[in-house]
N, C-alpha and C positions, 0 to 999 in steps of 0.2 A: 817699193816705197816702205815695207814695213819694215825690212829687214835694216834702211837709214835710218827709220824714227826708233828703232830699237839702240843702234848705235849712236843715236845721239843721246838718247837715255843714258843710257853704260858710261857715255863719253862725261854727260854732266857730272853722274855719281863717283867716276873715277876723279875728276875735278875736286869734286867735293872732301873724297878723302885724304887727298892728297895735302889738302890744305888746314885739314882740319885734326891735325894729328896730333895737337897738344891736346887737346878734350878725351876722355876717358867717358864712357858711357854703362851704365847699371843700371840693370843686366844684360843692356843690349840698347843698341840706336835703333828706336821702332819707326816702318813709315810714317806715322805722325805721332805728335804727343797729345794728349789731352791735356785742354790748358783750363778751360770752366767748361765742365759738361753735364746738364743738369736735366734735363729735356729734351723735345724737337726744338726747341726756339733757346735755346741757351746752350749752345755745344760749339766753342772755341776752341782748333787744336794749332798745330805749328809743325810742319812737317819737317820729317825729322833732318831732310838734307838742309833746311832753312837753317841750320843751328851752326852750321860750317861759319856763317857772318851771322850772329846772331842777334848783333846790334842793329842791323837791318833787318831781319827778318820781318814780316809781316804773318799774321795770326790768320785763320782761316776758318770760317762758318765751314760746319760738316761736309755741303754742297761745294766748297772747291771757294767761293767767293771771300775778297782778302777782307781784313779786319781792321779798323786801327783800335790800335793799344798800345801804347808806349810806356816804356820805364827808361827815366831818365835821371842821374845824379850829378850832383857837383861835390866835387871833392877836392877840399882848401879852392877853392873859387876855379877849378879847372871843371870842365863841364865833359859830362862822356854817357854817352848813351848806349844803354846799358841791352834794352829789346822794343823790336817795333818799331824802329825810326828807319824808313829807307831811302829817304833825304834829308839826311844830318845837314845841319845849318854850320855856314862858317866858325870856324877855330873850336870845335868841338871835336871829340876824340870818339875812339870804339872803345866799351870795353870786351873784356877778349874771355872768354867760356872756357873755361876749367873741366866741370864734369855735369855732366845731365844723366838724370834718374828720375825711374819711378816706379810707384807702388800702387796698389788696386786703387785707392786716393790720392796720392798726389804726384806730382811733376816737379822737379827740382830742378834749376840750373843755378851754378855756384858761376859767379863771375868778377874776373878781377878788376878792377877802377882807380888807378893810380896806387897810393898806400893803403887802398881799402877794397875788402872782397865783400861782395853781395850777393844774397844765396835770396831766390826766386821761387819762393813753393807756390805751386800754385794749385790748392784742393779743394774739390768738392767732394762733398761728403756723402756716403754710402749709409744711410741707415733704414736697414729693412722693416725695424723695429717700434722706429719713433717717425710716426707719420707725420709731423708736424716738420720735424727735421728736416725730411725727407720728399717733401712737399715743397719747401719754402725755394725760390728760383731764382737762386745768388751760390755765388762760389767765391773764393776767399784767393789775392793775392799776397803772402806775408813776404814783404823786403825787411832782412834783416842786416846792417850794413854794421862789416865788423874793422877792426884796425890790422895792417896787416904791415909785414916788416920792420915790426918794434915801432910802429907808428902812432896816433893816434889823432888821424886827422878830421876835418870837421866837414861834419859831410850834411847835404839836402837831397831828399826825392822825392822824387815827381810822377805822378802819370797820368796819361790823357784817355781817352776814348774818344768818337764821333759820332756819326750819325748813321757810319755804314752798321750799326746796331740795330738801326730800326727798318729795316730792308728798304729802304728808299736814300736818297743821298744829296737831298734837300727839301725846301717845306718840311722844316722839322721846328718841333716846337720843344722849347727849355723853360724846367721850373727849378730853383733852389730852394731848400730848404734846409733848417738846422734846429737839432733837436739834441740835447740829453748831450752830448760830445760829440753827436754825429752830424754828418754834413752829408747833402744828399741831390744829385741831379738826378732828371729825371729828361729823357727826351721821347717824344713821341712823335713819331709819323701823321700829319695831317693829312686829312682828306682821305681815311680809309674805313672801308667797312670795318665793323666787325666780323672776327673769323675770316678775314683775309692773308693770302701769303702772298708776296713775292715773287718775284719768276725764279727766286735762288730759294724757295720755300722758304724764307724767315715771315715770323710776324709781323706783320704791318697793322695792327689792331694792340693797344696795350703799350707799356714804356719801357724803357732801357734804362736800368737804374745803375747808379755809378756813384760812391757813395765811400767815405774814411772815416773813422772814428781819431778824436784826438788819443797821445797816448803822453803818458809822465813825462817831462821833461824833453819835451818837443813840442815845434808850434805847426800846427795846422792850419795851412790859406786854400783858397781856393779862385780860380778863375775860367771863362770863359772866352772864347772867338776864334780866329786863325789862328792854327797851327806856329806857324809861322813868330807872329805876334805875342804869344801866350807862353810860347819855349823861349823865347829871346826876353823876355820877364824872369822867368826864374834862371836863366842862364846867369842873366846880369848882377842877381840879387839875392840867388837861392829860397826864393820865395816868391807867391804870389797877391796881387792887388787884392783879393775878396771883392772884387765885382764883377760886374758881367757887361761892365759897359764897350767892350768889344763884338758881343755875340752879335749874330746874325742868323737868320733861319736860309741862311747858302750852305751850299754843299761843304763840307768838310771844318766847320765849323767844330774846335775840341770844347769838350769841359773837364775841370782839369782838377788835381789836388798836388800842393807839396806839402811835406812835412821836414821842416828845419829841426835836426837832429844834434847840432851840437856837433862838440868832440866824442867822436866814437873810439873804441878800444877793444882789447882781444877778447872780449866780454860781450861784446857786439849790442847794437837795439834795433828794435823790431819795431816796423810800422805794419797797418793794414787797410788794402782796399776793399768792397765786395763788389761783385759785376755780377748783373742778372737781368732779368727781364719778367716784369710783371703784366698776366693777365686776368682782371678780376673776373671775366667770362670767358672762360679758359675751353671748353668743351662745349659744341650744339648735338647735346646726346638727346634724340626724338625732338626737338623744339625747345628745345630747356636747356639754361644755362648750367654748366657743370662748376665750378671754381676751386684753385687752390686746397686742399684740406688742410694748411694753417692755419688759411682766414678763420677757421672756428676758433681763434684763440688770438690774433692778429690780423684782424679785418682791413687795419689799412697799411699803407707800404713803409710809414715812419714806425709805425711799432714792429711790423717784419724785421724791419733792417736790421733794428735798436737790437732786437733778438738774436737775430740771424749775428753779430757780433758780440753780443752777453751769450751764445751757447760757442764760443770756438774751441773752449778747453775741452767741454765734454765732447762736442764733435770730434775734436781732435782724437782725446783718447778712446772712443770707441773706433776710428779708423784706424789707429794703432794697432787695436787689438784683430781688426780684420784684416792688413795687411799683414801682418806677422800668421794668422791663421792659411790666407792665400799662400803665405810662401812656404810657410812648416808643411799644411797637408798637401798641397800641390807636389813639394819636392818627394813626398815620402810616397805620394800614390804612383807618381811615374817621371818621378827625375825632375831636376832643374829647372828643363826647357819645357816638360808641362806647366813649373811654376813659372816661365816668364812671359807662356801663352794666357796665363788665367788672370795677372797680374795685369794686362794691357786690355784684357775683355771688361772689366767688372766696371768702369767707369760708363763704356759705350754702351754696358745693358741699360741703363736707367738714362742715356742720353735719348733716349724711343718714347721715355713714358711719362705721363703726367697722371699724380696722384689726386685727385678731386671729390668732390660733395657737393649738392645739390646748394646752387647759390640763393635760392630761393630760404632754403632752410638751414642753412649750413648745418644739417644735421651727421655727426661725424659717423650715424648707427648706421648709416646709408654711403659710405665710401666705395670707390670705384677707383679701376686703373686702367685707362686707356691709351692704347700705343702703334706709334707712328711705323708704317712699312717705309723705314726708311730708303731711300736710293733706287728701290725698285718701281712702284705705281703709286706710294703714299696712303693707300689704303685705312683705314682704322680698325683695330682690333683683329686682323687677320689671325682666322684660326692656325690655319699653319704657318705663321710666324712664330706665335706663341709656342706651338705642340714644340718646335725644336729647341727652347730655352726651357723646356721642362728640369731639365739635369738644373740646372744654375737654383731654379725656386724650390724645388723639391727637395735639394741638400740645405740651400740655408734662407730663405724663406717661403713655406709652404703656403702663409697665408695669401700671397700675391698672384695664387694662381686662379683663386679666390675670385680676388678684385677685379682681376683680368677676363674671368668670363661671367662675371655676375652681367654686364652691361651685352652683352650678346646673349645670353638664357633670357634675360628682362624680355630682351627684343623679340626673341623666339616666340615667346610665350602670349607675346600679343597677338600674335597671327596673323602682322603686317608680314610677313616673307610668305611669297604667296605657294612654295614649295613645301610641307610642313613635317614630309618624311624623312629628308635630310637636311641638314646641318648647311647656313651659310659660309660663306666664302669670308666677309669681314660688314661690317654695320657701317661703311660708310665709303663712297669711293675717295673722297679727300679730308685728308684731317686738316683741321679738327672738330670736320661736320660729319659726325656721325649720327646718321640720319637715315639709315636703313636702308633697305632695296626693297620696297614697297612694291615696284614694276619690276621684280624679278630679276633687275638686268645688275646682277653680282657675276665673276670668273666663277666656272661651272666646275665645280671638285667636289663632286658627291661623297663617294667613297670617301678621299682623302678627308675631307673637313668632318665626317659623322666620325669614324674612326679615331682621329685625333682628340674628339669633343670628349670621345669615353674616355679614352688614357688619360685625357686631364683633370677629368673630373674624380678618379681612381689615384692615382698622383698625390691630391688632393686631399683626399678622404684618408690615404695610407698614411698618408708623412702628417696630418694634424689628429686624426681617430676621431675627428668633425663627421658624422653621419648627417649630419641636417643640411649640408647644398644636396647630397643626391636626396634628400625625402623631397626637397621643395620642387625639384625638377625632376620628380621621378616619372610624371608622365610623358614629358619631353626625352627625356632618355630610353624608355622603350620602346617610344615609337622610333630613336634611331636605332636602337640595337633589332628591334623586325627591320628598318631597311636593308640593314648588312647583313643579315639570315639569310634575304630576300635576292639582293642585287651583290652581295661582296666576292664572291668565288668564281665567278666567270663575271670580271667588272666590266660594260658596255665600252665602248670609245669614249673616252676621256680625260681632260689634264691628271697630273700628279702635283705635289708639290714643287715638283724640278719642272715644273711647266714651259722651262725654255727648250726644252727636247721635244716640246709638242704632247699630243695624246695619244694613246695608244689603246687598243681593244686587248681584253684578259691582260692587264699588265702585271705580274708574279707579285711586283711588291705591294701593290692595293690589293688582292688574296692575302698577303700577308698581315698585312693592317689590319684587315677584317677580323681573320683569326685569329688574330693576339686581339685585339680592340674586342670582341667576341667573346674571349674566355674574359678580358679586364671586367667585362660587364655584369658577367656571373661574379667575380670576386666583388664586384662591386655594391651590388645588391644580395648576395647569398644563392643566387640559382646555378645549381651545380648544372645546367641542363644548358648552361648557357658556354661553362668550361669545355664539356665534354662535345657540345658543336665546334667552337675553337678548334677542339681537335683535332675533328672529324676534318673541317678543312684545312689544315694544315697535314695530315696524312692524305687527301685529294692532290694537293699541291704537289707534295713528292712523290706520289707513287706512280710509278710506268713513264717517267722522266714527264709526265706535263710539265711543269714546274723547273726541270730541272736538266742540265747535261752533266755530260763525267770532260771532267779537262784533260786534256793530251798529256799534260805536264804533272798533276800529281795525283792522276786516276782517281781521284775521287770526285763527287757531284759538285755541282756547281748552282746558285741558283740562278735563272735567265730573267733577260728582261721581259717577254712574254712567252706565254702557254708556247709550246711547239719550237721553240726558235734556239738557236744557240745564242744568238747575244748575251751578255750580261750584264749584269746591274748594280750597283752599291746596295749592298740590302740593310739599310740602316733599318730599318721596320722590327728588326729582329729584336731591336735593344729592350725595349720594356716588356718583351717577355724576361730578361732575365731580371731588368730592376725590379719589375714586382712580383718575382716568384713565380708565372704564371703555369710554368711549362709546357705551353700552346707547342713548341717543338722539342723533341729531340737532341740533347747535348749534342752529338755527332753532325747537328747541323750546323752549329756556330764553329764546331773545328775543321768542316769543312771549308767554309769560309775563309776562317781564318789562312789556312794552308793555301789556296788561290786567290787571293788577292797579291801579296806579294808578285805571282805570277804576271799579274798585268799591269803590274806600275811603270807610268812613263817616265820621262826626265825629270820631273818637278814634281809626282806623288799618281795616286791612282785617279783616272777619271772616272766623275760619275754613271757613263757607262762605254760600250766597248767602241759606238759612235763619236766620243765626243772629247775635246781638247783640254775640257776644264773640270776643277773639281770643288768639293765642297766642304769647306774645315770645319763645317759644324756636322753633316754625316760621315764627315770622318772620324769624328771626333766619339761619335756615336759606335760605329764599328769598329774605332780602335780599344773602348770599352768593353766591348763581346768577345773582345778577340782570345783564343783559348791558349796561347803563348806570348812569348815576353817580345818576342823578336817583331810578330807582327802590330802591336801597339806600339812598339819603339817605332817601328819606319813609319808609321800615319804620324806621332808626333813631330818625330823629324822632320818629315817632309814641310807643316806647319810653322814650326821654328824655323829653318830652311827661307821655306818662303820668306816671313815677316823680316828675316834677317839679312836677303840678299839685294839691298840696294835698289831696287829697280822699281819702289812703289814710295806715293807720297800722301796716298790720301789714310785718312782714318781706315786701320783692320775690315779688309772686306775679307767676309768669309765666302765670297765664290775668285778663284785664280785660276789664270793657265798652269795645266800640268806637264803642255806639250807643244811643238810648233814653233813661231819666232816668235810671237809672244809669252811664252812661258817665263814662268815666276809672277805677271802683271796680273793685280788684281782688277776685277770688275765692279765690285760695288762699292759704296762710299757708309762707314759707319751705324751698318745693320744689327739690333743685340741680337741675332742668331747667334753669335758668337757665345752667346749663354751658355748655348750645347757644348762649351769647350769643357762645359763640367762635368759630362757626360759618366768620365774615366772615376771619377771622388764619388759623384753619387753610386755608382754601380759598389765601388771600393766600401762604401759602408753598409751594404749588402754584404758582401763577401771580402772580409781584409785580407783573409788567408791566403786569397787566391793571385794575389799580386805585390811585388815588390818594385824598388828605383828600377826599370829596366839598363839594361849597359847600354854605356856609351856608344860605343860602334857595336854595329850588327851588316851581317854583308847585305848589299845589294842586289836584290834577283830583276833577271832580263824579261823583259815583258817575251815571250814565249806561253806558247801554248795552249791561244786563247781562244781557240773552237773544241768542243767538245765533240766525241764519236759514236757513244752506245749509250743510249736511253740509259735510265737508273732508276730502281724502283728502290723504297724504302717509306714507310711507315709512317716515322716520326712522331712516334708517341709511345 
């Protein structure tokens, strides 16, 4: 049966290209697009095969569940639906897709509509900087409708949303309002707690704001009720009634905006929507309301709005200068296809997180950033979630890493986790009640979560020269740096972060965590006593092959998945020894490395380990960073590029995929920001520039051969 549902995958996407051969794609047709991605509760993509009919297409919440969102135009009173309609109404037309692109912020599609082309950006904005910005939970559709074949015809557009925005799909309640040139719905989910989600995890607490600003020399209408009803209004007349005497709180009920444009020309005009989703009690962090960090400046949703389109130009041109920074240093640190893997992560990192302040106080001295385990268990703030988006905050926002564990040290430090030697798991099992594990009962990752806790908080202190988070948690920190003294080098049975392998007793890469997390903790504080243990076990770990085998295939060591065994493992562990200097091991250990992986790569890249079918683009992405030649950082890239580029995936960038099997190339998870770690390769590169250039295009292929090792290996490593 799998090897049918395979071939009916292949069979759809060869369908798909077949038909879809006038469209040009830049840099590449990714399995979805990002279309508003702004949070857990406002992340809209459009997968990428939907774009073959893109006038049907339908929009998709991160969870797989369809959207409405329509854009519809009339052009000299011909009607054609342009995205989001996938039951066009009689005597209406398709318009037909040209070319789709995107960059760290936005999503393009350019589309033709009789004598007029209409280009579809659709951005949300990345700013690490201006929290307000960055905070606010709206993202920007700009139709700009131009004249086209020496024409200059007169064109209206339209677009709807419904109610599949407020995770329920009736009893929904509509308000309008109009403010300053803006026009504003809002719908909200009746009959829901607060801090409730969905069986598809959207909000069901909080509104769905849908919202135009007029602009020069166009008129702005608006209206409400069936679909149906509401398009067959502006169909007729390229404009809408301005009321809502249609509406109904039934399912599929639209609210709607057109804007009559006039005669357009090769000069083109620009209208705008924003789509978002506001929750003024956004966060239950210990019993306490978290909220938005706008509201300190924009407490209600009509001054939000009004903002959120009085800031588009700056938004704009600070995403300008980030998307051209993603492409220039991505392409320079490791070719193209790094830059078109870093270009498609940066929207999904900040789709996990929500930036907040105590609603009580909105005081902004007291900010926090708390984030969604997306796709996997939904957790709140998991430590190793975070630990592997290090690379991403640590090259170009340090403070976030900050924000991200202030709300788990808070937690620590009260003395509600009733384990107080090591480090929890995450502060909440459901977001966005983060609420602690008082009764203990968190996923048990000792090792893994105390170890990650130091690298971040070292991370941290390195990339800002901020000593004052490690003074205020400095007792909480050496009480975890004794438990990995204590318990890290022969680790008991227990998960890793790759917990779907199960746990394992002595596993090599918790040893390894420890002893780099080990010496981070001495740099991190100044005890040199704390380095030279790091050492200590990391020379345990290699010597007399504990640690280690020699591979059949390039005689040298290898490291295992545990003490004694030949198995082996992705040793992404290794990486922040080198991003922070540490030298916990041995240069000769990362080029052993490097030299056996190649070794055991399957058909679709290397598995996480010598068990297992699947792998992981963000420890790869980590060890394609360490790696001490060109050739093996080219094939972890490739393999990543590879993947996202070969047709056979439609959900948002999961970074866990088959490497091997009948399902190889399909990903597993659905729009998780591990994909942070795709930075892994730029942060390490500005440590050390000299050590890496674009790698070449083609590099050969080596056959998975030679993947038990024969004679024990002793070596030092230090």
């Amino acid at each position: 049966m799998i090897k049918f549902a395979l071939l009916a995958i292949l069979l759809r996407f060869s369908l798909f290209w077949g038909q879809n051969e006038a469209a040009t794609f830049d840099p590449l047709l990714p399995p979805s697009f990002p279309l508003a991605v702004r949070n857990p509760y406002v992340s809209a993509w459009l997968p990428g095969n939907e774009t073959n009919d893109i006038a049907s297409a339908s929009p998709e919440f991160w969870f797989g569940n369809k959207l409405t969102w329509s854009v519809i135009a009339n052009v000299d009173k011909q009607t054609y639906n342009l995205f989001g309609v996938p039951s066009p109404a009689s005597g209406t037309k398709s318009g037909a897709l040209q070319k789709g692109s995107y960059t760290s912020t936005h999503t393009v599609f350019e589309i033709a509509a009789g004598n007029a082309l209409f280009t579809l950006d659709f951005f949300s904005p990345v700013s690490v900087d201006d929290y307000v910005r960055q905070s606010l939970p709206f993202s920007y559709l700009t139709i700009t409708a131009t004249g086209s074949n020496g024409q200059s015809p007169t064109v209206s557009v339209y677009s709807d949303i419904d109610s599949t925005w407020t995770g329920q799909s009736n009893n929904t309640g509509k308000t309008f309002a109009s403010n300053s040139g803006t026009s504003i719905y809002q719908l909200t989910a009746n009959g829901q707690a607060t801090y409730s989600q969905s069986s598809a995890e959207m909000a069901l607490w909080g509104q769905a704001v849908f919202a135009s600003k007029a602009v020069a020399g166009a008129t702005l209408s608006h209206g409400s009720g069936p679909p149906a009803t509401i398009r067959q209004q502006f169909a007729k007349g390229g404009s809408l009634s301005n009321t809502d005497q249609y509406w109904t709180a039934a399912a599929n009920n639209v609210v709607a905006f057109s804007q009559s444009l006039g005669s357009v020309n090769s000069s083109g005009t620009t209208v705008r929507v924003a789509i978002g989703y506001v929750r003024e009690a956004a966060i239950n962090y210990l019993g306490n309301a978290q909220t938005h960090y706008y509201r300190s400046q924009f407490p209600d949703t009509t001054s939000a709005v009004n903002q959120f389109f009085n800031d588009y130009e700056d938004a704009y041109n600070e995403a300008k200068s980030l998307d051209s920074q993603v492409q220039t240093t991505g392409t320079s640190v490791a070719g193209s296809k790094y830059a078109d893997i870093l270009a498609l992560s940066v929207r999904q990192i900040f789709g996990a997180i929500d930036l907040t302040i105590p609603n009580s106080t909105l005081n902004t001295a007291n900010a926090s950033a708390f984030i969604k385990e997306i796709s996997s268990d939904g957790n709140v703030n998991t430590v190793d979630i975070i630990f592997p988006m290090m690379p991403f905050f640590y090259t170009l926002a340090p403070k976030w890493i900050r924000l991200l564990l202030e709300p788990i040290a808070q937690y620590l430090q009260t003395g509600g986790w009733p384990y107080p030697n090591y480090v929890i798991h995450d502060i909440g099992a459901s977001y966005p009640n983060a609420t602690g594990h008082n009764d203990g009962d968190a996923e048990s990752m000792p090792v893994e979560e105390t170890g990650d806790f130091l690298l971040l908080f070292l991370a941290y202190q390195q990339a800002t020269g901020d000593t004052s988070f490690t003074t205020t948690y400095a007792n909480l920190l050496q009480r975890y740096a004794t438990y990995l003294r204590n318990n890290g080098l022969y680790p008991v049975n227990q998960l890793s972060t790759t917990d779907g392998l199960g746990s394992f007793t002595n596993m090599t890469a918790l040893a390894i965590k420890s002893a780099v997390s080990l010496s981070a903790y001495g740099k991190l504080t100044g005890q040199s006593q704390y380095n030279n243990l790091g050492k200590s076990f990391a020379s345990t770990i290699l010597k007399n092959g504990l640690g280690t085998q020699v591979s059949q295939t390039t005689k040298e060591p290898y490291l295992t998945l545990t003490y004694g065994n030949t198995s082996w493992y992705l040793q992404f562990n290794l990486y922040p020894d080198q991003l922070f200097g540490l030298n916990t091991f041995n240069q000769s250990v990362f080029k052993d490395q490097t030299d056996f992986y190649p070794t055991v790569r399957q058909q679709g890249g290397v598995p996480i380990d010598d068990g297992a079918d699947w792998g992981k683009t963000d420890w790869d992405s980590w060890v394609a960073a360490y790696s001490t030649n060109q050739s093996t950082t080219a094939m972890f890239i490739d393999d990543i590029w590879t993947y996202i580029t070969n047709g056979k995936n439609s959900m948002p960038f999961s970074d866990k995929y088959n490497v091997a099997g009948d399902q190889e190339g399909i990903g597993q998870f659905r729009a998780r920001p591990t994909v942070a770690a795709h930075f892994a390769p730029w942060a390490l590169s500005k440590k050390s520039a000299s050590r890496r250039s674009v790698p070449v295009a083609e590099r050969r292929r080596l056959n998975p051969t030679g993947r038990r090792g024969a004679v024990p290996y002793s070596h030092d490593g230090v």
